[in-house]
N, C-alpha and C positions, 0 to 999 in steps of 0.2 A: 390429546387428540381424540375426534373421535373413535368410537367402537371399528368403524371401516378401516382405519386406517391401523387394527393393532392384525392383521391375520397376514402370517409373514407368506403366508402360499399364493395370497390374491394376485390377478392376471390381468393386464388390459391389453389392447390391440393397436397395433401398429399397421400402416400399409406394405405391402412389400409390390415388386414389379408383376404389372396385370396378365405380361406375357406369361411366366410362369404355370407350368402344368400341377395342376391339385393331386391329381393323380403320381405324379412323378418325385411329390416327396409328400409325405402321407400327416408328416408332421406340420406341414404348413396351414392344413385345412382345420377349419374353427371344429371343437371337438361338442358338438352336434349329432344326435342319433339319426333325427333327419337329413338327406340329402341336403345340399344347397337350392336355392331355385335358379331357374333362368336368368331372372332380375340382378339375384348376386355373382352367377358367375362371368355376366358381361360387367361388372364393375372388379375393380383391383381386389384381390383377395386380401382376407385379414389373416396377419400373423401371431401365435398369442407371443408374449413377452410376458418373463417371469420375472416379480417386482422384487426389489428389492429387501432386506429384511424390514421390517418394520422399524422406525427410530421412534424414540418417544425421551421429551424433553425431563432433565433432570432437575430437581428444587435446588435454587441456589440460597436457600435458608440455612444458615451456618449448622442451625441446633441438629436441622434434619438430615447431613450428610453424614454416612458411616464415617467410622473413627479416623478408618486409615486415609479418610481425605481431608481430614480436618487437622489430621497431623501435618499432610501434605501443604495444606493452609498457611497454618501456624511457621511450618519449613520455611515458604516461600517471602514468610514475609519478615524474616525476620531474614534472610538474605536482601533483598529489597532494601531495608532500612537501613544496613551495614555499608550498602551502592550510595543511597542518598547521602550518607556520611560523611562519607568517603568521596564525594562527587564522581563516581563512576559508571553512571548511567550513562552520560553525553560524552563519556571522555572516547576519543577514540580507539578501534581495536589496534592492537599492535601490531607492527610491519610484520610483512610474512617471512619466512623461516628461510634462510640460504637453500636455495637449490643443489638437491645432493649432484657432484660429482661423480658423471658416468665414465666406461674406461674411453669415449671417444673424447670425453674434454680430458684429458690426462695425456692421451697421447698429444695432442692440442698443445700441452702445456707443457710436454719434453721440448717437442720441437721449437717449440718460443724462447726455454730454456737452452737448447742447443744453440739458436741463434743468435743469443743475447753471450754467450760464453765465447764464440766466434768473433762479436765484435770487443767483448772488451780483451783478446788474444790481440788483435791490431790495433788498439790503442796501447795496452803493454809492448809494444813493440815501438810504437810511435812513440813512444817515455825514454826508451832505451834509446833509442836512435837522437832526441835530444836531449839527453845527458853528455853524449860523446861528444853532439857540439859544442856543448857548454864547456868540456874539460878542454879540449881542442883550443876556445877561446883563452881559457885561463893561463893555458901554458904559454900560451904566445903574452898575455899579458907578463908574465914572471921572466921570460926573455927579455923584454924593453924594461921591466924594472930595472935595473940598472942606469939607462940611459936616460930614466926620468929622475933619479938620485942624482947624477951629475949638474943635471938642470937643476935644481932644486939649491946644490950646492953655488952656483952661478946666484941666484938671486940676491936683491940685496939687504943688507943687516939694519937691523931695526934699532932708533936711534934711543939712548935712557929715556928721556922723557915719553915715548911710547910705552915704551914699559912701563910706569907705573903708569899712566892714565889706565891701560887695562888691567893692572893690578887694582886700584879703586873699583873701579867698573864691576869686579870678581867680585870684591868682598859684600858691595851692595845685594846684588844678586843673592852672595851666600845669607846676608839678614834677613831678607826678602822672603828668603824660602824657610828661612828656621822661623818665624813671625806666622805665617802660613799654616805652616804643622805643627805650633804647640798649641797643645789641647787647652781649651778657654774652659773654666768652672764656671756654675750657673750663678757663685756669689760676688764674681769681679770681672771687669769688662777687661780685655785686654790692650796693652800698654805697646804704643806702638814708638818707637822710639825713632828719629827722623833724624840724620846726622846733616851736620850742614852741608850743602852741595859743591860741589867743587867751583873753582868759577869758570872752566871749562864746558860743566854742565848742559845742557841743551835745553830747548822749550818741555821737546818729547819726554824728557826725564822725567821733569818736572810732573805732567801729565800723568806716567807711568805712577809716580807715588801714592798720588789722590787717589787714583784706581785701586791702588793695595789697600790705602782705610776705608775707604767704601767698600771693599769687599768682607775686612775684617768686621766693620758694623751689622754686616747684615750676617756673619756667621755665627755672632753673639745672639743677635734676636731669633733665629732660627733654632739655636740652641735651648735658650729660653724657654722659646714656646715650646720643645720636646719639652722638656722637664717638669713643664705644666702640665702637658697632657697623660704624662706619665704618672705623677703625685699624685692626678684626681680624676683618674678614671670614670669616663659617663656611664650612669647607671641605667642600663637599655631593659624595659619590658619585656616581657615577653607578650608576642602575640597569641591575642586570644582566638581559639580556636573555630574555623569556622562552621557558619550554621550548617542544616542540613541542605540537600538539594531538594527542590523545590520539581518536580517533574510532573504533568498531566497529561492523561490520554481522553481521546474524546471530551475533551475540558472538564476532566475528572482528576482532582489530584491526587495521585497513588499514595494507600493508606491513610487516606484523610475519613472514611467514614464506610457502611456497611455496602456502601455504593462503589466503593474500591474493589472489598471483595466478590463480587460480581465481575468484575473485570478479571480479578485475578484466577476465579474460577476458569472461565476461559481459556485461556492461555493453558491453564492444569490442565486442562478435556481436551484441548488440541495435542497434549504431548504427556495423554494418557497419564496424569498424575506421579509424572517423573518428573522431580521437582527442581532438579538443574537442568532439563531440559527446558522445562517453562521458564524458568529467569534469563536462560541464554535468550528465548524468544523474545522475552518481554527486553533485554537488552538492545537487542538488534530491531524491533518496533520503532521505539525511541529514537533509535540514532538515525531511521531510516527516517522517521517525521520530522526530524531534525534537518535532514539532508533535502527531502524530496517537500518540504515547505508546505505538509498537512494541515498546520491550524492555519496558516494566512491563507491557502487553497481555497478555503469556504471561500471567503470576501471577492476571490479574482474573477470575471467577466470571462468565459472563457465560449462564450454566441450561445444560439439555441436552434444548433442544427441535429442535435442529436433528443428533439425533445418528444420523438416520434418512434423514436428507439429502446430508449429507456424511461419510463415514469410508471408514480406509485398512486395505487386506484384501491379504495376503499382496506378492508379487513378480512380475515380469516375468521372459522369461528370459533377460534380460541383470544381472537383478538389481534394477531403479530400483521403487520401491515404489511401490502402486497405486494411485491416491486414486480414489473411486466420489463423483460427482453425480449422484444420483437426485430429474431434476426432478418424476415422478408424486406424491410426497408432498405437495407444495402440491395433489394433488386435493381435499386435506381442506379444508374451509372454512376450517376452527377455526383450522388450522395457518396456513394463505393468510393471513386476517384479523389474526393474532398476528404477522406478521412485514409485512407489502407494507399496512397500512391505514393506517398515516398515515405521517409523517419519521422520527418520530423510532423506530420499531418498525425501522422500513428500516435506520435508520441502526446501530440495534446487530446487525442481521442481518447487516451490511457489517462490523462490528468483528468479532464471532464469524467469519464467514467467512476475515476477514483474519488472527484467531488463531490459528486452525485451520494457515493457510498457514504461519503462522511457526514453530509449532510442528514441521511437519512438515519444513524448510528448516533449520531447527535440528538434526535429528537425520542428516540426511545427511554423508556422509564430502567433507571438505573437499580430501582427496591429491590432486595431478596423475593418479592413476592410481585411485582410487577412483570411486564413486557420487555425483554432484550436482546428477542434477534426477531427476522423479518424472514416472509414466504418469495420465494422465487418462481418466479412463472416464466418460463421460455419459450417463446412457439418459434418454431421452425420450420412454419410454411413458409413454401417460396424461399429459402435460405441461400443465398450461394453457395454453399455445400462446399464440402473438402477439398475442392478445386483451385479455391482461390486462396494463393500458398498467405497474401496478405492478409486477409483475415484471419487464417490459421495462426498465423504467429502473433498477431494481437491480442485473439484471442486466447493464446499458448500465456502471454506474458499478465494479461490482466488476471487470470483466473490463480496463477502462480504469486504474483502481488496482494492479491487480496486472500491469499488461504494465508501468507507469510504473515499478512502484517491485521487481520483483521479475523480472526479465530473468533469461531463458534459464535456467528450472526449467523445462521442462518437455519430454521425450523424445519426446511422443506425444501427439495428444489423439483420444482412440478414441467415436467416436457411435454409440450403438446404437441400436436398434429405434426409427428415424429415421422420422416420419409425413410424408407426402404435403406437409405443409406446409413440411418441411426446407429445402427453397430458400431460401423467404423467409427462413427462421432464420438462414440462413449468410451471407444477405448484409444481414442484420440487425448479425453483430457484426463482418462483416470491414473495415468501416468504423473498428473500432480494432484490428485486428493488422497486424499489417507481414506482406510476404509471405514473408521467413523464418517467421514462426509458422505461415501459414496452412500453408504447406509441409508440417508436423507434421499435419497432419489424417487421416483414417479417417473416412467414414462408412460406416453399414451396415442395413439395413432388418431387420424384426424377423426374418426367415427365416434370416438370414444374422447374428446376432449374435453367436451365440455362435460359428460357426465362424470368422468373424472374429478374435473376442478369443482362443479357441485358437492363433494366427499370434505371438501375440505374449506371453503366457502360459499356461501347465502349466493342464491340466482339473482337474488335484489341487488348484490355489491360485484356479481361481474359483469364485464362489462358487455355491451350487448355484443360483439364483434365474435367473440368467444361466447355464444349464446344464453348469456345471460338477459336481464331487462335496466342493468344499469349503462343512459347514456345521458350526455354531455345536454346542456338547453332545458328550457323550462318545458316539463312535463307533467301531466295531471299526477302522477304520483311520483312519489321519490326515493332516494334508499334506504329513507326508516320505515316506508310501507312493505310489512314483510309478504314474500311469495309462497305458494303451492305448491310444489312439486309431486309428477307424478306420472307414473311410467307405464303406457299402453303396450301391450301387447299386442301380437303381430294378429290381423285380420279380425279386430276386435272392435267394436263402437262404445267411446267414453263419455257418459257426461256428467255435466258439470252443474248443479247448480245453486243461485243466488239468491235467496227467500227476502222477502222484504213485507212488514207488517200496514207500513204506513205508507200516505204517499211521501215518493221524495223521488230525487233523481242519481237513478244508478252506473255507477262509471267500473269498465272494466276492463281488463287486459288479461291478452294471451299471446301463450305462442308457445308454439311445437318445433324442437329443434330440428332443423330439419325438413319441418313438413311434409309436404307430399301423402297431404292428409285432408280429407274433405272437411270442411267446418262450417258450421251453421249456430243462430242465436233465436231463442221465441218467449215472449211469455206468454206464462199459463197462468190463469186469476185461480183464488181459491173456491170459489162461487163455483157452482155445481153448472146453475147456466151463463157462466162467462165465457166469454170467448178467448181464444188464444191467439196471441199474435204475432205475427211474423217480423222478429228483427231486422235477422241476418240468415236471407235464401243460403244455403247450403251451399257450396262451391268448392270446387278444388284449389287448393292453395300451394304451389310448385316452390321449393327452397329459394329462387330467386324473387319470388314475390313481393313478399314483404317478412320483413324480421318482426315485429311487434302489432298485433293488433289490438288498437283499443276502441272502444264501442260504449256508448250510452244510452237510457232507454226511462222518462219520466212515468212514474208508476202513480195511479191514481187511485186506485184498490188493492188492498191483499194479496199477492200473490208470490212468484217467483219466476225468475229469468233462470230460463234451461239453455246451454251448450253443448252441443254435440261433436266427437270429434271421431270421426269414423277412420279408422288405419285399415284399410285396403292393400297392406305392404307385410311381408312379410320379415321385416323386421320391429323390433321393437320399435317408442318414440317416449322422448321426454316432455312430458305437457308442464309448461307453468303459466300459472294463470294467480288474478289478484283480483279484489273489488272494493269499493268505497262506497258509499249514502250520503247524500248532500238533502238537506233540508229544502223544501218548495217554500217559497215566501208569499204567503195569501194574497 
């Protein structure tokens, strides 16, 4: 970072409410030897705010981290590799744990047991009650035995040749069954012996016999093939063990290269270099990308209503790319109601958001010695503020999604033109950061935002909205034309100027954030009797005026273009200003 950004006492300034008397808390008024003037006490007073500690990014170069992270390293990934084994990165977590029994489910559970002992008391009773029927019946049965004995004796006697027909009849039956139950050896078929049939005999008999050797044939072959399968045993493989699991995050596959431990760092700085706390995270990462369909998320069409809300504008100057949340745009109804009015709108505003992230995560350099998180910039002009319970909880659930599952992206998180209400907001979401993140914070109130964000990116790469000179459309200069910066003092006249040796034609830009500053342009030749000449008359220039001025002026001798920028105000102003030389064609 730079130098500005290592001095943990540094201050900026916030709005607070203009009704407020200066007088009446002593601490609110800017700590200034001189009074305020007129001019600033009919505008909102400035509150200071004390910034945060300073964060400063760590080398993710293996050789350069002290021991006891490298041990931590070395820990982490040699659990890792044991999950991949093991395939238990994706496997799911296990059911949760029975709920202990309190004394109100107890008593719960006498009384069920009371009532379940009740009924089966009248069922034992319903048992008893028919048993007695049953004996009841049987004794009356045992009375009329008798009188069915004498009937029985009435019947009439059955003549010899009946008897032996069912005497024959018997003994078939008895071969029948002993042919049946002797055990057949696997070296001879069994021997069925068929006596000749009576000639009494019947069709059905007949029938009934086939059925016995067909039954007997197929209890030899069935035997058989036991004795086969027995003798010669199939010699079964074993299977071969399988591969490892194959897992990627950010289309990086864990432990494939120095580009893994970069990620796994992460995860270790999100959970302080407790190294089953980072495996549990990196666990739970996974199953949730898994679940919540991360890698195919890129690919999906999810519209481009949100393209005004969130998008990423040029670089920091350490390099980490910009990401801009500009919550004013929910001032629009249409837009509010389209995304925060019922679940399920919320909930695709949360996937888009979350695409947006991966997308952006995706394209950073994975090297120990490269780019791997990104600057956040939030302005909170115009914001719907804490009121609107629907944004609060989207916003409660995304910032809670993305600390879970997307550790240590992020360099910076920069708040701009932060309203009176900022407190509450801050200790709205620091309920879900850890205070390494909160660490990472900036705020700044509307006076001070842009010179803020200057601290930590080029005037050339923000954008001009946020008072920088980088905008959208073909402009005479662009964002490799580097800017000026430079800071007037209150009731002071600044200039500026352009020297030029040859003829050519000179192109330039300016602007004072802010304005509300006289400006004017002239040249002056180097020639002793040259005359000087009037660009740009001197004029007052009101913060609604205009945001950028550019100006050109073809030089035909030696000289130089003078700038004046008179501050009439007693406050300071940020001047930035740029120029170019274009060649005259004879």
């Amino acid at each position: 970072m730079a130098e500005e950004t290592q001095k943990p006492t540094e201050e900026v300034v916030t709005a607070v409410d203009a009704d407020k008397d200066p007088a009446a808390d002593a601490s609110a008024a800017p700590a200034e030897e001189k009074p305020p003037s007129a001019e600033e006490v009919e505008k909102p007073l400035d509150d200071k705010i004390p910034q945060s500690v300073s964060f400063k990014e760590e080398t993710n170069v293996v050789g350069d981290l002290p021991e006891a992270e490298k041990k931590a390293l070395d820990e982490l990934k040699h659990l890792i590799q044991e999950a991949l084994n093991k395939h238990e990165l994706t496997t799911p977590p296990p059911p949760p744990k029975a709920p202990e029994v309190t004394q109100q489910d107890k008593k719960q559970e006498d009384k069920k047991e009371e009532i379940i002992t009740e009924e089966q008391k009248k069922e034992e009773v319903a048992e008893v009650e028919q048993e007695q029927d049953k004996k009841e019946e049987a004794t009356e049965v045992e009375k009329k035995a008798p009188e069915v004995a004498e009937e029985e004796k009435k019947a009439p006697e059955v003549t010899e040749e009946e008897k032996k027909a069912a005497e024959v009849t018997e003994e078939e039956k008895k071969e029948e069954e002993a042919i049946e139950d002797k055990p057949v050896s696997a070296s001879e078929e069994p021997i069925i012996e068929v006596k000749p049939e009576a000639e009494t005999a019947t069709t059905g008999e007949e029938k009934k016999g086939e059925a016995v050797e067909e039954d007997g044939e197929k209890t030899v072959e069935a035997i058989k093939e036991t004795i086969v399968s027995v003798s010669a045993p199939a010699v079964e493989e074993a299977p071969a063990p399988p591969s490892p699991e194959e897992v990627e995050i950010w289309g990086i596959p864990l432990l494939a290269d120095e580009r893994s431990d970069v990620i796994l760092l992460k995860f270790l700085r999100a959970r302080d270099f407790k190294v089953k706390d980072a495996f549990a995270m990196i666990k739970n990462t996974v199953r949730w990308r898994k679940e919540f369909g991360a890698d195919a998320l890129v690919d999906e069409d999810l519209g481009s209503d949100w393209d005004r809300v969130v998008f990423t504008h040029g670089y920091d100057k350490e390099g980490h790319p910009v990401c801009y949340n500009v919550f004013g745009e929910f001032e629009n109804k249409e837009l509010y109601n389209n995304t925060f009015s019922d679940e399920e709108k919320r909930n695709k505003f949360i996937r888009w958001r979350t695409q947006f992230l991966e997308k952006s995560v995706r394209n950073l350099e994975y090297s120990p010695t490269g780019i791997s998180t990104i600057v956040q910039v939030n302005d909170l002009r115009n914001s719907p503020g804490l009121g609107k319970r629907e944004l609060r909880q989207a916003t409660n659930q995304a910032l809670q999604l993305l600390q879970d599952n997307y550790p240590e992206f992020v360099a910076k998180q920069i708040f701009i033109n932060v309203p009176w209400w900022y407190l509450a907001f801050s200790r709205m979401i620091s309920a879900f950061l850890t205070q390494r993140t909160k660490s990472k914070f900036v705020f700044a109130g509307p006076s001070k935002s842009a010179e803020t964000l200057f601290k930590y990116i080029a005037p050339e790469l923000v954008p001009v909205q946020y008072g920088g000179l980088s905008r959208e459309g073909e402009q005479e200069f662009t964002n490799a034309d580097p800017v000026t910066e430079v800071t007037i003092k209150p009731a002071t006249k600044h200039t500026v100027e352009f020297p030029v040796s040859e003829k050519s034609h000179l192109v330039w830009e300016v602007r004072v954030v802010g304005w509300d500053v006289n400006y004017g342009a002239e040249f002056v030749p180097s020639t002793e009797d040259g005359y000087t000449v009037l660009v740009q008359k001197s004029r007052k220039i009101a913060p609604a005026d205009e945001t950028v001025i550019t100006n050109s002026f073809k030089i035909g001798e030696p000289g130089k273009v003078v700038l004046t920028i008179d501050n009439q105000t007693s406050k300071r102003k940020k001047l930035l200003y740029r120029s170019k030389t274009k060649a005259i064609s004879e």
